[in-house]
N, C-alpha and C positions, 0 to 999 in steps of 0.2 A: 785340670781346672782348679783353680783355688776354689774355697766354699762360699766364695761373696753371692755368688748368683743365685747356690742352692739356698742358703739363708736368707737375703730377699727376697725370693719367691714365698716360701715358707713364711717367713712374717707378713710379707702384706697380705698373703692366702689366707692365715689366721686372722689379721686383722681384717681384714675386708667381711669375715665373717661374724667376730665379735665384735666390731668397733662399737657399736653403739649398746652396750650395757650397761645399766643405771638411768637411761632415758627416759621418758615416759612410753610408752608403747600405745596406740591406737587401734594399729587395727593388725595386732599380732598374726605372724602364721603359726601354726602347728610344729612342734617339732620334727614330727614324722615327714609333713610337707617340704618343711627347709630341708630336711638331710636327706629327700630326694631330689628334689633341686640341685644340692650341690654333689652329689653322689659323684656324678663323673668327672669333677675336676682334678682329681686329685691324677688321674689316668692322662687328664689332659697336662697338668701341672710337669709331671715325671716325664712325659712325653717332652717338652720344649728343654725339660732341663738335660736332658742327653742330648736334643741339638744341640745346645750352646754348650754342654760338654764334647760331644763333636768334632763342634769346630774349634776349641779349646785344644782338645791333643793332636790335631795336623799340626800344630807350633811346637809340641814339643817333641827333645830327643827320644829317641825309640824305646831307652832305659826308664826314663820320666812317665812315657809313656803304658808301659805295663803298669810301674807302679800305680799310678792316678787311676786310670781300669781298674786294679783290683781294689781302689777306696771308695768308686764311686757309685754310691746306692741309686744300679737301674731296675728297670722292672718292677715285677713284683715289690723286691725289695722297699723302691722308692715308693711306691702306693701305699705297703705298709706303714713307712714311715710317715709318710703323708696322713693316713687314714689316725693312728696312732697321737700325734701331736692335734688333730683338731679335736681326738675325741678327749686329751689332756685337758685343750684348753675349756671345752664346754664342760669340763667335769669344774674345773677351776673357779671359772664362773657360778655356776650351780652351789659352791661354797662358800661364796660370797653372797649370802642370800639377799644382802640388799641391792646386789649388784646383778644378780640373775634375774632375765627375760627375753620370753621370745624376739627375734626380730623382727620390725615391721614387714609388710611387702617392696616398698621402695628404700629400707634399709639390707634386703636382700636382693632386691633387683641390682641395687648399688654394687654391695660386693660381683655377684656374675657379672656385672659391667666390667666390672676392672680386671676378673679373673679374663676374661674374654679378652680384650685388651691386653693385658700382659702374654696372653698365650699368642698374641698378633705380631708383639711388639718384637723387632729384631733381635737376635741374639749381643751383634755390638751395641745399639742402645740399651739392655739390661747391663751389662757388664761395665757400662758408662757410665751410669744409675739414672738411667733417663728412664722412668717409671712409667707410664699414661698417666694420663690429668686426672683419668676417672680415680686413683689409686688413691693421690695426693693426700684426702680427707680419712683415707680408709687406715692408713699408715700409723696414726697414734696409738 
């Protein structure tokens, strides 16, 4: 599988979580609440991305095939990485101190929407770039 699907996944994941930094905030959550909240996606995330890795190497030759296998971070692996990159981005944030705050409720409802939604969404519509609608906004 080329890496288009694992890095769409991973960006709009990230952004569906930070998209709104710098906003005004209202009626913020907890940090501790959010990253229970999102705690299991990342399981969920690595999960869809080895389906659509998958069904990715029944296409290819059996030689293509090992190789791709041994690059492509599942399991564990990919949780780490997942877990890894979003604790990057919140640190990133947090150093932008005009730019660090919590998210709202329906700025975090929003992202699970979308995370939910892409973990729905077909293998051949991801690999198409047919995103969910919920994503759309989360994407900047």
């Amino acid at each position: 599988m080329n890496t288009k699907l694992f890095t769409i996944m991973f960006i709009v994941a990230l952004g569906a979580t930070f998209s709104y930094c710098g906003k005004e905030a209202t009626d913020s959550v907890s940090a501790d609440e959010a990253a229970s909240e999102m705690k299991g996606y990342g399981e969920k995330i690595c999960a869809k991305m080895t389906e659509c890795f998958q069904q990715q190497l029944q296409a290819m030759p059996a030689e293509q095939r090992e190789m791709a296998s041994r690059m492509f971070p599942s399991g564990d692996v990919c949780v780490s990485k997942f877990t890894e990159s979003m604790a990057s981005a919140q640190e990133d944030a947090a150093a932008d101190a005009e730019d660090a705050r919590l998210p709202t409720r329906a700025e975090l409802d929003a992202a699970k929407k979308c995370m939910d939604e892409m973990i729905a969404t077909s293998c051949t519509d991801m690999m198409s770039g047919n995103m969910p609608a919920s994503c759309k906004g989360l994407e900047q």
